[in-house]
VMD Tcl script that draws the C-alpha trace (Angstrom):
set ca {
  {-56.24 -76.21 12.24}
  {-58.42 -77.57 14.76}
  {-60.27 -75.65 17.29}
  {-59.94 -78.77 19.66}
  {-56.18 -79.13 19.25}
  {-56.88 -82.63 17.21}
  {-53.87 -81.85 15.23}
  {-51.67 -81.83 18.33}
  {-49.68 -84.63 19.76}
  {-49.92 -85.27 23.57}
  {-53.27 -83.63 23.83}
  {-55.57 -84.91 26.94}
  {-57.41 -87.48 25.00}
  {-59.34 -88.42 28.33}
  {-60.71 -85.03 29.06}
  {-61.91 -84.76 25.38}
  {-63.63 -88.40 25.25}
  {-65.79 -86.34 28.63}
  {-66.40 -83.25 26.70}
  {-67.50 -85.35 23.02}
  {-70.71 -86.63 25.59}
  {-72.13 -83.10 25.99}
  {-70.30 -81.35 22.80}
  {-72.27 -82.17 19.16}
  {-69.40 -80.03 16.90}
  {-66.70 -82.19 19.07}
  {-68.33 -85.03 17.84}
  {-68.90 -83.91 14.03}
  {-64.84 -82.96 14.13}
  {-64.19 -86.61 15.40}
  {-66.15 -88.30 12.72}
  {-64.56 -86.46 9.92}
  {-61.33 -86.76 11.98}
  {-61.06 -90.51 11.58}
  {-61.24 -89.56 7.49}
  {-58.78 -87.12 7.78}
  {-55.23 -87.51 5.24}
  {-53.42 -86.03 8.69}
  {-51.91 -88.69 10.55}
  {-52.37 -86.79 14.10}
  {-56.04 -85.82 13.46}
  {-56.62 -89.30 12.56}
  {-55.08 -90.60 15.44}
  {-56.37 -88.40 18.08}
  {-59.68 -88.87 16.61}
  {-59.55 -92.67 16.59}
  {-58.47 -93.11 20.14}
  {-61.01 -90.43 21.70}
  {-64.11 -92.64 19.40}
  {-62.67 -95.66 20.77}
  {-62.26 -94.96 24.32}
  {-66.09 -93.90 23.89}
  {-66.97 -97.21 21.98}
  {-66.11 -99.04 24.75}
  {-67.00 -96.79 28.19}
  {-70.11 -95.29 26.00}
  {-71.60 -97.43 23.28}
  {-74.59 -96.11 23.69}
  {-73.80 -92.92 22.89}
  {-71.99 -93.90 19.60}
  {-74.60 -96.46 18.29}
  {-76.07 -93.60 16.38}
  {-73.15 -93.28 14.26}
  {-73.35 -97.36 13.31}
  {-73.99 -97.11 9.51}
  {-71.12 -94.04 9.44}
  {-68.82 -96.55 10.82}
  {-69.93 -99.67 8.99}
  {-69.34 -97.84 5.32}
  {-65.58 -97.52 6.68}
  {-65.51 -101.01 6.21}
  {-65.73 -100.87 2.10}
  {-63.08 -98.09 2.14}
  {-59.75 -98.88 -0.40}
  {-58.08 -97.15 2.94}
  {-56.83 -99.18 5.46}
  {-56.74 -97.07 8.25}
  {-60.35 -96.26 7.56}
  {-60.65 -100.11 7.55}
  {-58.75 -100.31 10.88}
  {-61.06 -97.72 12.81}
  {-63.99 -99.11 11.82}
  {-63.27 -102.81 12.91}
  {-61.97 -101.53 16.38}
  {-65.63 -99.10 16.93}
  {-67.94 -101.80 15.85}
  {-66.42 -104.75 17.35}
  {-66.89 -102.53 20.77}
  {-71.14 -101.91 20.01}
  {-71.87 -104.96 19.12}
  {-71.69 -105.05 23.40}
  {-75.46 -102.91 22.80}
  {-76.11 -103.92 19.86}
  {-79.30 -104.12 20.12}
  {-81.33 -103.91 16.74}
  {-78.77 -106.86 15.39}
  {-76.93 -104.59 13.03}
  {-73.71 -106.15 13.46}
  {-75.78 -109.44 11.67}
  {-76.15 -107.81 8.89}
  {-72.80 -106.64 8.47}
  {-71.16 -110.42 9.15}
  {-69.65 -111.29 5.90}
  {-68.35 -107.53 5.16}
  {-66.73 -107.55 7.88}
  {-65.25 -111.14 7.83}
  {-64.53 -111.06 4.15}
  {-61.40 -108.71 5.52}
  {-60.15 -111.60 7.40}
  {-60.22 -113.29 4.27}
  {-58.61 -110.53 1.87}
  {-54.81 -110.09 1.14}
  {-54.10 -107.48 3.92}
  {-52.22 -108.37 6.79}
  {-52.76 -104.85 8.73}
  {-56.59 -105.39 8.59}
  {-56.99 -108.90 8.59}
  {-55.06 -109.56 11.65}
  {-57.24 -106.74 13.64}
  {-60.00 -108.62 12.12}
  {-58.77 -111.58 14.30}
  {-57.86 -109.88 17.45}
  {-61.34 -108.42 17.48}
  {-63.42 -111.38 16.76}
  {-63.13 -112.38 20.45}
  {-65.36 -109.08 21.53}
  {-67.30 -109.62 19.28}
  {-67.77 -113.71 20.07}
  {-68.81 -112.60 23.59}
  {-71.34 -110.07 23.37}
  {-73.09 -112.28 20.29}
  {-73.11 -116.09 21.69}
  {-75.21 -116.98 18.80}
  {-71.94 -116.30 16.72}
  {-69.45 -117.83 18.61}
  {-69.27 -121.11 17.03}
  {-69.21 -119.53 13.20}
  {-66.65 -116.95 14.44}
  {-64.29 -120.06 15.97}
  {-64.92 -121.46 12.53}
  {-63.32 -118.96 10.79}
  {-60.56 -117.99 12.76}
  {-59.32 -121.93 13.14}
  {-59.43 -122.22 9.31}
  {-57.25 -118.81 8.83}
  {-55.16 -121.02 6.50}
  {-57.76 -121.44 4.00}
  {-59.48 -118.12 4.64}
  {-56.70 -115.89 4.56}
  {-56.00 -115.01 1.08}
  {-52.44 -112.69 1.40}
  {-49.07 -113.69 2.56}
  {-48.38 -113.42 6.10}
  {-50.83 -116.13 7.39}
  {-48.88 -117.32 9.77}
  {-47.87 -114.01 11.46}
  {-51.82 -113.62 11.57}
  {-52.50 -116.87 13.21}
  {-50.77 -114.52 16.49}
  {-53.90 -112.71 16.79}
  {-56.17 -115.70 16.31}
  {-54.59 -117.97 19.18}
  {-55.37 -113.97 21.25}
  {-58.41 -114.40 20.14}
  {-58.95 -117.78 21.16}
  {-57.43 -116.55 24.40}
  {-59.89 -114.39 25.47}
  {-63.36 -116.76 24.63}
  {-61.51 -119.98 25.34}
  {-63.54 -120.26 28.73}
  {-66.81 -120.01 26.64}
  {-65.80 -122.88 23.90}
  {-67.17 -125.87 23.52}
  {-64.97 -127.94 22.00}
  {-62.08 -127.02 23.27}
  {-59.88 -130.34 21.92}
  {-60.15 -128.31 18.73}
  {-58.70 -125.20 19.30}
  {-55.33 -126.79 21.73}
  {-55.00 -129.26 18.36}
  {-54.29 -125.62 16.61}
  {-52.92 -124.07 18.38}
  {-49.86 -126.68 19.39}
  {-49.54 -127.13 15.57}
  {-48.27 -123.65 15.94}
  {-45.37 -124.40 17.81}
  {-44.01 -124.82 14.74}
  {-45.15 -121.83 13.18}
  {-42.62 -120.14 10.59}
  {-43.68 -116.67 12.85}
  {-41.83 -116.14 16.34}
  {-44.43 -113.81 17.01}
  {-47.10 -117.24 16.39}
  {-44.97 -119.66 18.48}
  {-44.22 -117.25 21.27}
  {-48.30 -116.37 21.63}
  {-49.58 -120.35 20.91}
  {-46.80 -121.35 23.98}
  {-48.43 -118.34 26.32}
  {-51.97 -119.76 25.31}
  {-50.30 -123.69 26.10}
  {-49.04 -122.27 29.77}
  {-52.19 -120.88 30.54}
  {-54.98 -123.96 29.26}
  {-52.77 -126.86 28.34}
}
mol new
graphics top color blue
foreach p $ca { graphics top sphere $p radius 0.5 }
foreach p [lrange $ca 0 end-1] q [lrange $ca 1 end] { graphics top cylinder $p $q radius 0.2 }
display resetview
């Protein structure tokens, strides 16, 4: 049982993201929230860090290395939380951890997991605009999912790269590219790929 009502569905997760800023055990029930075998606890406790991850980095940055060994976990949710809260500092992230972290957190992309690889994906767009310098090896990676990707469901993952590509395509370079992929999935064996490549086409083509 929680004294913070983590284990509780429709709790104010809002009012408890406000209260984790001034609240150290809040926090320390949080952080071994997001490890918890509960479903609820684990929940609650993702959403509350990640609404802070992204309204207060700062304030989480601390916590970096806690959230970067999530990344070698054999549990996917523990996977899943971390690439969410890191991709979101990397926007103060200022002593270049994220750097050192690259090819951990990549080499997901390139496992045989959809869940996290996909996430993986989604995220690489956050984390292509607050670290320029890594744009053009990020947009690497994500337009050669098809040799990267190591599972079975690489075309239902090329969904999240094209909204990926969505959100930085303003900042890309070479732009011929990415529309050369992403029309080749028009034909995509995944509705879910040729209804997300034909939103990116309305929007840039």
């Amino acid at each position: 049982m929680s004294k913070y009502n983590l284990d509780k569905k429709d709790i104010n997760l809002e009012n408890l993201a406000r209260k984790t800023l001034s609240d150290n055990k809040l926090l320390d029930e949080l952080m071994k929230g997001i490890l918890s075998k509960d479903n609820t606890i684990r929940g609650n406790s993702f959403k509350i860090l990640e609404s802070l991850s992204e309204e207060n980095p700062e304030f989480l940055y601390p916590h970096w290395d806690n959230f970067s060994k999530m990344l070698k976990s054999k549990n996917n949710y523990h996977r899943y939380i971390a690439i969410y809260l890191l991709a979101n500092l990397t926007a103060i992230d200022v002593e270049n951890k994220f750097e050192a972290i690259f090819d951990e957190y990549f080499l997901i992309l390139g496992g045989d997991k959809a869940m996290t690889a996909s996430h993986v994906a989604l995220n690489s767009s956050k984390i292509a605009l607050n670290k320029p310098e890594l744009q053009e090896k990020i947009i690497d990676m994500l337009l050669n999912i098809d040799e990267i990707h190591q599972g079975k469901q690489t075309e239902m993952i090329k969904a999240y790269v094209i909204e990926a590509l969505l959100g930085i395509y303003s900042e890309i370079e070479d732009k011929e590219r990415v529309l050369e992929f992403v029309k080749a999935q028009l034909e995509s064996k995944s509705p879910k790929t040729r209804k997300t490549a034909a939103k990116f086409l309305d929007k840039y083509n």
